[in-house]
C-alpha positions as CSV (number, residue, x, y, z in Angstrom):
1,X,184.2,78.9,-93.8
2,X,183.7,81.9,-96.6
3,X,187.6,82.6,-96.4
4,X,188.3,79.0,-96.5
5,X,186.5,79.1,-99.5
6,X,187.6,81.8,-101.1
7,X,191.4,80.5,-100.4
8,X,190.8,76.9,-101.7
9,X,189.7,78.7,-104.8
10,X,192.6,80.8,-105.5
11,X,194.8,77.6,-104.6
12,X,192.8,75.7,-107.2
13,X,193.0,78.6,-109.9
14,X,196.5,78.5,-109.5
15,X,197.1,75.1,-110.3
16,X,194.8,75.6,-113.1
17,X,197.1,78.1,-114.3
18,X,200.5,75.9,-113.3
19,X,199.1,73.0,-115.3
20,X,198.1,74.5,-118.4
21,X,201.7,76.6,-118.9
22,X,203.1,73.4,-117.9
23,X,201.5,71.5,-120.4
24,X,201.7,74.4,-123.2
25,X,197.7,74.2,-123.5
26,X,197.0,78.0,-122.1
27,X,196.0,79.5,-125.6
28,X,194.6,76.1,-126.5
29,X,190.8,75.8,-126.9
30,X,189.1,74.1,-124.0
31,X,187.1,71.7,-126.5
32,X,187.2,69.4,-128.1
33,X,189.0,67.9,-125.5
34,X,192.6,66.3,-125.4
35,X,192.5,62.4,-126.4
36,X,193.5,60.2,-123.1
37,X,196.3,59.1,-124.3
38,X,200.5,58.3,-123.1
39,X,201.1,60.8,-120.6
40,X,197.1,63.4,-121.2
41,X,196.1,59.6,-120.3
42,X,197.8,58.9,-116.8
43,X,196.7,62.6,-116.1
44,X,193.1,61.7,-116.6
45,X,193.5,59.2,-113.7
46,X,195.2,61.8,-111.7
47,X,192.5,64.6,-112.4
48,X,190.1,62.0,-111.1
49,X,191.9,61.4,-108.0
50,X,192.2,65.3,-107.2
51,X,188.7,65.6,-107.9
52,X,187.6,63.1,-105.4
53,X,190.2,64.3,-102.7
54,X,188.9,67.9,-103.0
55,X,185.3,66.7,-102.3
56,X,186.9,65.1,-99.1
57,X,188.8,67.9,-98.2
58,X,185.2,69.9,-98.2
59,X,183.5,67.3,-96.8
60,X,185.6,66.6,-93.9
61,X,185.8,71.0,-92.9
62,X,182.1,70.8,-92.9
63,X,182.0,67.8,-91.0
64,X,184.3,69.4,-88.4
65,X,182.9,72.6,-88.0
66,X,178.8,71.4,-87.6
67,X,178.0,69.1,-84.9
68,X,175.4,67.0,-85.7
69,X,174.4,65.5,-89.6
70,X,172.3,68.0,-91.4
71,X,174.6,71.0,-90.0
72,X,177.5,69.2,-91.1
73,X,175.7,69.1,-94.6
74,X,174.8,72.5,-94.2
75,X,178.6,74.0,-93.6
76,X,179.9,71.4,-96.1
77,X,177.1,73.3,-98.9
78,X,178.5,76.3,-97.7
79,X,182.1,75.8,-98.2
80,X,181.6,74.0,-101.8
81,X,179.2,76.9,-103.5
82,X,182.5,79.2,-101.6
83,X,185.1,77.5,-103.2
84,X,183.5,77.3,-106.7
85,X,182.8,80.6,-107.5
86,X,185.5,81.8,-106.1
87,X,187.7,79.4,-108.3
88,X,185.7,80.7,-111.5
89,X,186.4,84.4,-110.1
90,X,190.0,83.6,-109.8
91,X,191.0,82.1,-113.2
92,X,188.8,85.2,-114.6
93,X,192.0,87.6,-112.7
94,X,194.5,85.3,-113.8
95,X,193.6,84.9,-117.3
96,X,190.3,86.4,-118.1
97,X,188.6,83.5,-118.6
98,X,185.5,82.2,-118.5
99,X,185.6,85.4,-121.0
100,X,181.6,85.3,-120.1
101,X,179.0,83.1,-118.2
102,X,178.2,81.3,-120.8
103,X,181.3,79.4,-121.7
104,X,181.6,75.8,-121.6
105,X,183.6,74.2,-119.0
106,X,184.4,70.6,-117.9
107,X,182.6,70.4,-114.3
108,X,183.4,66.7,-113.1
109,X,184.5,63.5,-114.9
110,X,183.2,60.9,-113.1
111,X,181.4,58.7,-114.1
112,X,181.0,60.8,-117.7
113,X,182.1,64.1,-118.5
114,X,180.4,67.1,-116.7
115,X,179.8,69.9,-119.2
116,X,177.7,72.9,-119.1
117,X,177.9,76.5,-119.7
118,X,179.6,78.7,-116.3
119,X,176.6,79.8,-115.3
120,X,175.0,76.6,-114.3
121,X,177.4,75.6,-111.9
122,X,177.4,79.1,-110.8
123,X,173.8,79.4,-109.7
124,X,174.4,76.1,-108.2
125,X,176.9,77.3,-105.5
126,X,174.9,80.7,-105.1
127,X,171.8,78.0,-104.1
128,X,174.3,75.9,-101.9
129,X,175.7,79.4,-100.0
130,X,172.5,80.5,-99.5
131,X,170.5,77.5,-97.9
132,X,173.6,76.2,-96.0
133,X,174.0,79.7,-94.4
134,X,170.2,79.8,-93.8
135,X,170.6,76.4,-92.7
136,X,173.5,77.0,-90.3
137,X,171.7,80.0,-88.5
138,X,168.9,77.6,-87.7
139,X,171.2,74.9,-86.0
140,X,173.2,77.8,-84.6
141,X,170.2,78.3,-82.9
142,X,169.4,75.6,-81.5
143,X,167.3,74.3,-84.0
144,X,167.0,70.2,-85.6
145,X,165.5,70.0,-88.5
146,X,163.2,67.0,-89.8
147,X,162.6,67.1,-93.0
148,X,159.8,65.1,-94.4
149,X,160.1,62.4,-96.8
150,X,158.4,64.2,-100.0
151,X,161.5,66.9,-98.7
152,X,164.1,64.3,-98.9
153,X,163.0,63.0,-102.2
154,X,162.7,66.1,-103.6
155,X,166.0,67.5,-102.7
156,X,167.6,63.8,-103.9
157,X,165.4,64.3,-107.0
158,X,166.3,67.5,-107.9
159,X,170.1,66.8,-107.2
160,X,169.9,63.8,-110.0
161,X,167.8,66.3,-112.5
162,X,171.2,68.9,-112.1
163,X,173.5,65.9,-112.7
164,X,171.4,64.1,-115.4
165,X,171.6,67.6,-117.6
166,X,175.6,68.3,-116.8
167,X,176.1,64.6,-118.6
168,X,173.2,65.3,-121.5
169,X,175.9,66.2,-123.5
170,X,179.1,63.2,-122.5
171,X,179.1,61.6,-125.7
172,X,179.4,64.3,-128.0
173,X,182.4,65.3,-126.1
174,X,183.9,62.3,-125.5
175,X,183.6,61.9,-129.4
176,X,185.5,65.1,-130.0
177,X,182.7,67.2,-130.5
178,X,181.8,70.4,-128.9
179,X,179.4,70.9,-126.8
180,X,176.5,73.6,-128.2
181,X,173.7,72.8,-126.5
182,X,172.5,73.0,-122.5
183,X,169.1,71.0,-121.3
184,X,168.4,74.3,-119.4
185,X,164.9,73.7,-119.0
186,X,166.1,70.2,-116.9
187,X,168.3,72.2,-115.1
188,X,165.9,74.9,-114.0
189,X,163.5,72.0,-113.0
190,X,166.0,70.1,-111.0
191,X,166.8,73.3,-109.2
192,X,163.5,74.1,-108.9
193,X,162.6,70.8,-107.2
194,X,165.8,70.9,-105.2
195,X,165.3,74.5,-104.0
196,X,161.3,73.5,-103.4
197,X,162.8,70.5,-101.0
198,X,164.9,72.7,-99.0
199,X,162.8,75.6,-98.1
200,X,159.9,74.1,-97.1
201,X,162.6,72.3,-94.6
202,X,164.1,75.8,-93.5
203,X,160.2,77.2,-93.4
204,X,159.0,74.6,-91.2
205,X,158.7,74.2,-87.6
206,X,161.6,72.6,-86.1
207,X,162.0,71.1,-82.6
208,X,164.7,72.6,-80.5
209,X,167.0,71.2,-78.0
210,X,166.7,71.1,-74.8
């Protein structure tokens, strides 16, 4: 699943790199972003197609490789925290960028514009490694988790708190601005309440098959 990862990254990278020398945009400042317009406007639709067919892609390798729901999750964390920093550590070889962590990029676009500096996303996939490996040891085990309700909502919770501050700034960018400044300290808490979620599922006792 790491090498999978790791591939899918480099394959992503490079179309990064294929589209932008393509489109004559490589020296061309990442914001303010292109208007969606003639043919930067049919590509938007495409973009948002390839987005969601990558997330399938993932989803559908984790769902393969675990056996029952919250291992599938697990392998399917695993894989996406994989394939993102390894995408980020790719364009740096190709081209140097992000020149530094905390460089703006453009995360998602659906249903507004995820922006945030690389780090955020970063420690994001480090989280998603970590616990889905954890995770995956357990079930490899033989354990099934059951995590509690205040768990679920807390993971759910925290999830929202991550998205809500990647779209903080969505309409300064879709005006044309430039994004400046990060709701870090909704990040960190949404992390926090995430991360909070999941370990007290890994920490607790869970029943094992027979």
């Amino acid at each position: 699943m790491l090498v999978f990862g790791i591939a899918f990254g480099y394959v992503e990278a490079a179309v990064v790199m294929y589209l932008r020398a393509a489109l004559g945009t490589a020296a061309v400042p990442l914001f303010p972003l292109l208007p969606a317009t003639g043919g930067v406007g049919s590509l938007v639709g495409i973009e948002v197609g390839r987005e969601a067919a990558t997330l399938v892609m993932l989803g559908a390798l984790g769902w393969a490789v675990g056996r029952r729901g919250l291992e599938r999750l697990a392998w399917t964390a695993v894989v996406f925290g994989t394939w993102d920093l390894a995408y980020y550590a790719w364009l740096w070889v190709f081209s140097g960028w992000p020149p530094s962590l905390g460089t703006w990029d453009v995360l998602f676009l659906v249903p507004l514009p995820w922006v945030a500096p690389v780090w955020a996303p970063a420690l994001v996939s480090i989280a998603l490694v970590t616990v889905g490996l954890m995770a995956a040891r357990r079930f490899d085990q033989g354990a099934v988790a059951r995590p509690r309700g205040w768990q679920v909502a807390a993971g759910v919770g925290g999830g929202l708190l991550v998205v809500a501050s990647f779209m903080a700034d969505a309409g300064t960018v879709l005006a044309g601005g430039v994004p400046r400044d990060f709701p870090w300290p909704i990040f960190l808490a949404g992390m926090l309440l995430a991360g909070t979620g999941a370990v007290a599922t890994l920490r607790g006792r869970p029943a094992m098959q027979r």
